[in-house]
C-alpha positions as CSV (number, residue, x, y, z in Angstrom):
1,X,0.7,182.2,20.6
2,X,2.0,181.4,24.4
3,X,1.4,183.4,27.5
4,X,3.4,185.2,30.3
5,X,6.4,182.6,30.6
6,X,5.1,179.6,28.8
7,X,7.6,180.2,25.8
8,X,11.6,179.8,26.8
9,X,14.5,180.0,25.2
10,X,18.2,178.1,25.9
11,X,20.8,179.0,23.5
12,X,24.5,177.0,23.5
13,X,27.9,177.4,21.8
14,X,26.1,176.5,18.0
15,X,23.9,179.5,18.6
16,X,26.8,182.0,18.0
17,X,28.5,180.7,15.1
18,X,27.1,181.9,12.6
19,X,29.0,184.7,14.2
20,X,31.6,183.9,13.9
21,X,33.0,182.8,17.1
22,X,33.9,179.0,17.1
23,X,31.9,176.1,19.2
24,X,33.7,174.4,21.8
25,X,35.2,171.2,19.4
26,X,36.3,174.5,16.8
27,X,38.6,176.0,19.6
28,X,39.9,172.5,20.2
29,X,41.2,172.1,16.8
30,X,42.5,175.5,16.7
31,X,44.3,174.6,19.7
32,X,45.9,172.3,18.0
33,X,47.2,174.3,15.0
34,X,48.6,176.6,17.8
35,X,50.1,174.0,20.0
36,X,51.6,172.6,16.3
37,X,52.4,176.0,14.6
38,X,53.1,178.8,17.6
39,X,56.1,178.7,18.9
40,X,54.7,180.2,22.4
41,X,52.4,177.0,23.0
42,X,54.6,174.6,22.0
43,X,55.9,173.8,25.0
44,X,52.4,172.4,26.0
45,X,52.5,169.9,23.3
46,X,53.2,167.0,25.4
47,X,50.7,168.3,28.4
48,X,48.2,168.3,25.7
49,X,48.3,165.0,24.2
50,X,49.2,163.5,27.3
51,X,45.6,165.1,29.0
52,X,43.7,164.3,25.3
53,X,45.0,160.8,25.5
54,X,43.3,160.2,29.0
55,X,40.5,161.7,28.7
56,X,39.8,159.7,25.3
57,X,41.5,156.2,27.2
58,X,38.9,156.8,30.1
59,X,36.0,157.3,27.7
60,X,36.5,154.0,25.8
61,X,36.4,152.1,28.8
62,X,32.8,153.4,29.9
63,X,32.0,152.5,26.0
64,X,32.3,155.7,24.7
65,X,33.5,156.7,21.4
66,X,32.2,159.6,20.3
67,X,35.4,162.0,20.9
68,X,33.1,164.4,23.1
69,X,36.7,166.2,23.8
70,X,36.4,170.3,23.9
71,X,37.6,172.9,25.6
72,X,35.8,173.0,28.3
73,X,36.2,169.3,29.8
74,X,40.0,170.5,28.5
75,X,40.2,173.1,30.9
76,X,38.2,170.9,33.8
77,X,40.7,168.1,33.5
78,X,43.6,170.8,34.1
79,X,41.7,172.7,36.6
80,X,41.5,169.1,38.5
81,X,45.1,168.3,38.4
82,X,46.1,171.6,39.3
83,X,44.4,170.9,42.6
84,X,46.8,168.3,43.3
85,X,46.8,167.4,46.9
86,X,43.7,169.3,47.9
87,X,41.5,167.3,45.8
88,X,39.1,165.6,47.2
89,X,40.2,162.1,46.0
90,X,43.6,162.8,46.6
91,X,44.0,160.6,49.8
92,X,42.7,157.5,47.4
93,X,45.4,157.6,45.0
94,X,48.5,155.9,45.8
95,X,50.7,157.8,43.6
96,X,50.3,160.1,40.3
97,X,50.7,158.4,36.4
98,X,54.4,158.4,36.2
99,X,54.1,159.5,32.5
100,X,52.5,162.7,34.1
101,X,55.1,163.9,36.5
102,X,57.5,163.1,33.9
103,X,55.7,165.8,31.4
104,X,54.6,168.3,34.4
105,X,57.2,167.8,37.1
106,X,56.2,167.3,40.7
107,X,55.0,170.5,41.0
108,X,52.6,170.1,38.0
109,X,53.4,173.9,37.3
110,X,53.0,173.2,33.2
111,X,49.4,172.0,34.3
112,X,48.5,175.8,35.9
113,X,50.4,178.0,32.8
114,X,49.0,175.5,30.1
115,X,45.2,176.5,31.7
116,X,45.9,180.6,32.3
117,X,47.4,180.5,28.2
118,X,44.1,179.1,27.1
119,X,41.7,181.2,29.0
120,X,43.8,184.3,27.7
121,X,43.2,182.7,23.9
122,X,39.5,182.4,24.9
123,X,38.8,185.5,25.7
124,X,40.1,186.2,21.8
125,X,38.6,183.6,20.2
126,X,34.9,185.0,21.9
127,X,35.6,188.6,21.4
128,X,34.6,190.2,17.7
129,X,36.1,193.0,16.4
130,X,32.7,193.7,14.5
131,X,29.1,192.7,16.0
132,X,27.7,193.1,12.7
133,X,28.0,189.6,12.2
134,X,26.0,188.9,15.2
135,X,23.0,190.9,13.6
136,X,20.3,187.6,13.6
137,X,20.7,188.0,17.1
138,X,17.8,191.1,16.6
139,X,15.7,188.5,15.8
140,X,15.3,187.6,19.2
141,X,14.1,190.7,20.1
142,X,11.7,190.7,17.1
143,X,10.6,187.2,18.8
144,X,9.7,189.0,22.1
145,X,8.1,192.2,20.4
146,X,5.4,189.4,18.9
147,X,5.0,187.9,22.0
148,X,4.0,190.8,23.5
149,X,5.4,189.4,26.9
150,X,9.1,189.5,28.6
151,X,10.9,186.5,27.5
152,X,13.2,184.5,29.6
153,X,16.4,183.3,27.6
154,X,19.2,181.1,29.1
155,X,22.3,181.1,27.6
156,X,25.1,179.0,28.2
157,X,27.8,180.8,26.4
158,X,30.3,183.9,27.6
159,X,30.1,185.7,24.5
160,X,28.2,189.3,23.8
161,X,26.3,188.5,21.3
162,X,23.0,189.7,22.7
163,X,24.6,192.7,24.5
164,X,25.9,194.2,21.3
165,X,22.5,193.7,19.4
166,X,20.1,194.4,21.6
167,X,18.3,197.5,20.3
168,X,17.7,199.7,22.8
169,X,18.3,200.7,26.6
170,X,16.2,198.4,29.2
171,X,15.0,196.4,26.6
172,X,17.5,193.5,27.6
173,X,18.0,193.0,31.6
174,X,21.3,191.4,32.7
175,X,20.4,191.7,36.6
176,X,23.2,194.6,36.8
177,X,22.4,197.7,38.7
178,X,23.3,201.7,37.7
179,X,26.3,200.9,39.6
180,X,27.0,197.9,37.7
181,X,26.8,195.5,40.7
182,X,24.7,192.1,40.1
183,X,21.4,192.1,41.9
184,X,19.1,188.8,41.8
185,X,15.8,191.4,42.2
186,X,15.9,192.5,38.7
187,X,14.9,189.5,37.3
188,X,11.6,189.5,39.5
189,X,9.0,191.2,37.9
190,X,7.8,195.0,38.5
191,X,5.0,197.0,37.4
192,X,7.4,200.0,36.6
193,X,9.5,197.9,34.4
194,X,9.1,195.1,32.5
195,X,12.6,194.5,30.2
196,X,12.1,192.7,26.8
197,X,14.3,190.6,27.4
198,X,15.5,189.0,31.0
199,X,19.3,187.5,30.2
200,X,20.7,184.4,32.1
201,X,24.4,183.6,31.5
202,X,24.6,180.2,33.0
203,X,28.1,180.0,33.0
204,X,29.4,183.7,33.2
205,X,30.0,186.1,30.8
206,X,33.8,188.1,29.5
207,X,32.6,191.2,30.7
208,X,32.0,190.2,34.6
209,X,34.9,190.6,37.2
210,X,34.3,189.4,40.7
211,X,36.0,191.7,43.5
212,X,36.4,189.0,45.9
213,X,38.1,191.9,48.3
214,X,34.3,193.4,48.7
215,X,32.8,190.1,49.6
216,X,32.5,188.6,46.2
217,X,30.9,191.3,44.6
218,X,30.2,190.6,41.0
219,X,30.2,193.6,38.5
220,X,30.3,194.2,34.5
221,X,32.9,195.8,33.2
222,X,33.9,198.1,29.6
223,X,36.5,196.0,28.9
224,X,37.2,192.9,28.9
225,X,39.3,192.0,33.1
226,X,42.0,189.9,32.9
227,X,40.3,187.2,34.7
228,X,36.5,187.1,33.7
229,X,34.5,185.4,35.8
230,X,33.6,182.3,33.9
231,X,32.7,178.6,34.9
232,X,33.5,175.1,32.5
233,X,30.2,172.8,32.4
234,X,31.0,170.6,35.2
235,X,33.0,172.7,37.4
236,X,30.2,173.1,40.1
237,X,32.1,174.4,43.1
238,X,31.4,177.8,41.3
239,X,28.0,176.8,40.9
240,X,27.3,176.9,44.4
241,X,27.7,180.9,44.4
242,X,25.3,183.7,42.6
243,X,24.4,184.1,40.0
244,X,25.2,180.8,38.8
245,X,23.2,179.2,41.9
246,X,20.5,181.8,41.6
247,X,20.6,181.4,37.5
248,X,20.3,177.6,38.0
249,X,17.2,178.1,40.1
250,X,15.7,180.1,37.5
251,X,16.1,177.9,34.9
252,X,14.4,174.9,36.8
253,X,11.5,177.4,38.3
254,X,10.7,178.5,34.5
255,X,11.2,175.1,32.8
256,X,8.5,173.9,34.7
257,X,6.0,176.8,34.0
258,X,7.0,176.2,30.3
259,X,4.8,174.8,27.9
260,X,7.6,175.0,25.2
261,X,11.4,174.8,25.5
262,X,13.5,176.1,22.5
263,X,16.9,175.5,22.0
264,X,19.4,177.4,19.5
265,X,22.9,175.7,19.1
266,X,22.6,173.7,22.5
267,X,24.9,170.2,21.7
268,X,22.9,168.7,25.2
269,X,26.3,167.9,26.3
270,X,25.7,169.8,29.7
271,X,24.5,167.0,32.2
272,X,23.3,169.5,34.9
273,X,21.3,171.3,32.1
274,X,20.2,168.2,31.0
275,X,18.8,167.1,34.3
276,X,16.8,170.1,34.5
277,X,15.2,169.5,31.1
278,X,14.6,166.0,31.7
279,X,12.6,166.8,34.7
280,X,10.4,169.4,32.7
281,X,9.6,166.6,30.4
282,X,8.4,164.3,32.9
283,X,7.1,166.7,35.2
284,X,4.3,167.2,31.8
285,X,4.1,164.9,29.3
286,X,2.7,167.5,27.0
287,X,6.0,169.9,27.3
288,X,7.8,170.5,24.2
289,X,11.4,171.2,23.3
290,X,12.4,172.6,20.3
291,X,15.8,171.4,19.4
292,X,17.6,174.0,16.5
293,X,20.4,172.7,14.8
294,X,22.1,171.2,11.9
295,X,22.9,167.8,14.3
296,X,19.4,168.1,15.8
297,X,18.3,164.4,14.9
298,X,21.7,163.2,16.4
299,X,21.1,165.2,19.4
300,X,17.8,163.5,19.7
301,X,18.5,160.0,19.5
302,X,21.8,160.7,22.1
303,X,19.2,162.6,24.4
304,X,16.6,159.5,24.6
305,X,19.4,157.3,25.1
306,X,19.9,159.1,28.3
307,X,16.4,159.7,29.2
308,X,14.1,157.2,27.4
309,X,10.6,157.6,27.4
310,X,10.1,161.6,25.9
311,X,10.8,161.0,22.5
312,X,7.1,162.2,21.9
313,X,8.1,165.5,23.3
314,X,11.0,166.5,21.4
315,X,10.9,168.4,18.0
316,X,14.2,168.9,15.6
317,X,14.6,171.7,13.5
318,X,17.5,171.1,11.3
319,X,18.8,174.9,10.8
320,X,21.6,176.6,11.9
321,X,20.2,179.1,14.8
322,X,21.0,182.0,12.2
323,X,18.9,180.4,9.8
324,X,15.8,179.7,11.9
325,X,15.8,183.2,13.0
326,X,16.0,184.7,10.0
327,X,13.3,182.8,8.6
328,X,11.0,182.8,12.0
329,X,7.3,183.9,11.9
330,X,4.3,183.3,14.1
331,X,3.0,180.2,12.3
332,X,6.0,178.6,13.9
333,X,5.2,179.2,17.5
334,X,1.1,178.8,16.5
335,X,1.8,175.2,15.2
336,X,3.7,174.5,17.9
337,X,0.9,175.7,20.6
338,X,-1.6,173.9,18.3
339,X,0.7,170.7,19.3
340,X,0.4,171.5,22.7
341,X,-2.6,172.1,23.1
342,X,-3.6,168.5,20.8
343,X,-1.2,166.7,23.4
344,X,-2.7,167.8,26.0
345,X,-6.4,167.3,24.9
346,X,-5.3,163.7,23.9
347,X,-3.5,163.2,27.8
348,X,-6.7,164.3,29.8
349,X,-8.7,161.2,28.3
């Protein structure tokens, strides 16, 4: 099939529901139906469709009208007005949308309680009661078993879906020590120990808590902290401390050692991800990546809009990630390295 690191894996939001926990555009409906049905969000209804409402406004004036509006770029709009006068374009604006201090106040104090209530309701909404539901997610081990090499998977979602499944001790490695402290060494390989499966949360996971009183020290935890350590997308002032900054490395180290990219679930809505992937593509013309998922022509088309010219190198599989992995076998992954291999016959002439 592929050798030592040519083979990796990116999985998004899509990837883990077929477990049941929702994508990013799910939880923004079911915000809805609490902010229009639960008494103890209601008070955010005007917040809400005030921040929707711009967000969408500002969109249609670059030309865009897809309604790309989740939770995430929810919870990074509110995380930039709750900044207020220490943000960085603060001393450009002359004064804020009088609509929004009429909403928030002057203090904008709706704008801080409206983002800790829906980081509470995420934690719920990513958290099952039975992992059962999550079994497919043995199929990735399965993957690496036939492979016969470790296998390098990114995620980008906070969920613990691979925790839960994975099938035994040190077969998946989270870069946690025995005293459950984060340590970038154990993603380098050793001859002692070589995991199954070497785990990258891009974006944080529910089970971390940072002890900032210890210098920023970033442990797992049993249960799930009151404030896990999580980033949204395109809040990079948090990428700019480890892991994320070591994680971010990694995945632009190992893209470009690659020969094949697979994502599960991934909606390429993530433009630092993207720029990463985009620069494997053109850094070999004969790279692939595997896009898995019921939109995966959409994706596509969206994605060569953005970065013409590597249409050639993308492949859609139109499966739920559940579905592709329950129906995986090696003469996937050998057609595939067939491709490869024809590409890159056809490139050296």
């Amino acid at each position: 099939m592929f050798r030592e690191d040519e083979l990796l894996i990116l999985i998004g939001a899509g990837c883990s529901c077929d477990a049941g926990i929702p994508a990013s555009k799910q939880m923004i409906g079911n915000l809805e139906g609490l902010i229009d049905n639960n008494h103890e969000w209601q008070e955010f209804f005007k917040i809400y469709n005030y921040v929707k409402s711009a967000v969408l406004y500002a969109d249609g004036i670059a030309g865009k009208f897809s309604n790309n509006f989740d939770i995430e770029r929810l919870v990074n709009v509110l995380g930039e007005l709750e900044k207020k006068e220490n943000s960085i374009i603060y001393p450009f604006i002359g004064s804020w949308n009088p609509r929004l201090l009429e909403i928030a106040g002057h203090d904008l104090e709706i704008v801080n309680r409206f983002k800790r209530k829906i980081l509470e309701q995420l934690k719920r909404w990513i958290s099952l009661g039975n992992y059962g539901t999550a079994d497919y997610y043995k199929r990735f081990f399965d993957l690496q078993a036939d492979y016969n090499y470790s296998l390098r998977v990114f995620s980008l979602n906070y969920d613990l879906c691979f925790e839960k499944t994975a099938p035994q001790e040190g077969s998946l490695e989270r870069g946690f020590d025995s005293s459950r402290v984060w340590d970038w060494r154990r993603f380098e390989p050793r001859d002692e120990y070589q995991p199954g499966i070497y785990l990258y949360k891009l974006h944080g996971s529910i089970d971390w808590e940072r002890d900032f009183e210890q210098g920023d020290v970033l442990r797992w935890v049993e249960n799930i902290p009151e404030t896990p350590d999580l980033i949204f997308g395109t809040d990079y002032k948090m990428q700019y401390i480890d892991p994320f900054l070591f994680f971010a490395y990694e995945l632009r180290k190992y893209s470009l050692e690659s020969k094949v990219i697979l994502t599960l679930g991934y909606s390429f809505r993530d433009e630092h991800i993207n720029g990463i992937l985009k620069q494997a593509l053109r850094n070999n013309i004969t790279r692939k990546v595997i896009i898995v998922s019921p939109d995966a022509e959409d994706i596509k088309d969206e994605f060569q809009v953005t970065f013409p010219g590597v249409g050639s190198q993308l492949t859609t599989v139109l499966k739920t990630a559940k579905e592709f992995l329950d129906t995986l076998s090696e003469d996937f992954f050998a057609n595939i390295s067939d491709e490869v291999e024809e590409t890159g016959e056809e490139s050296s002439f």
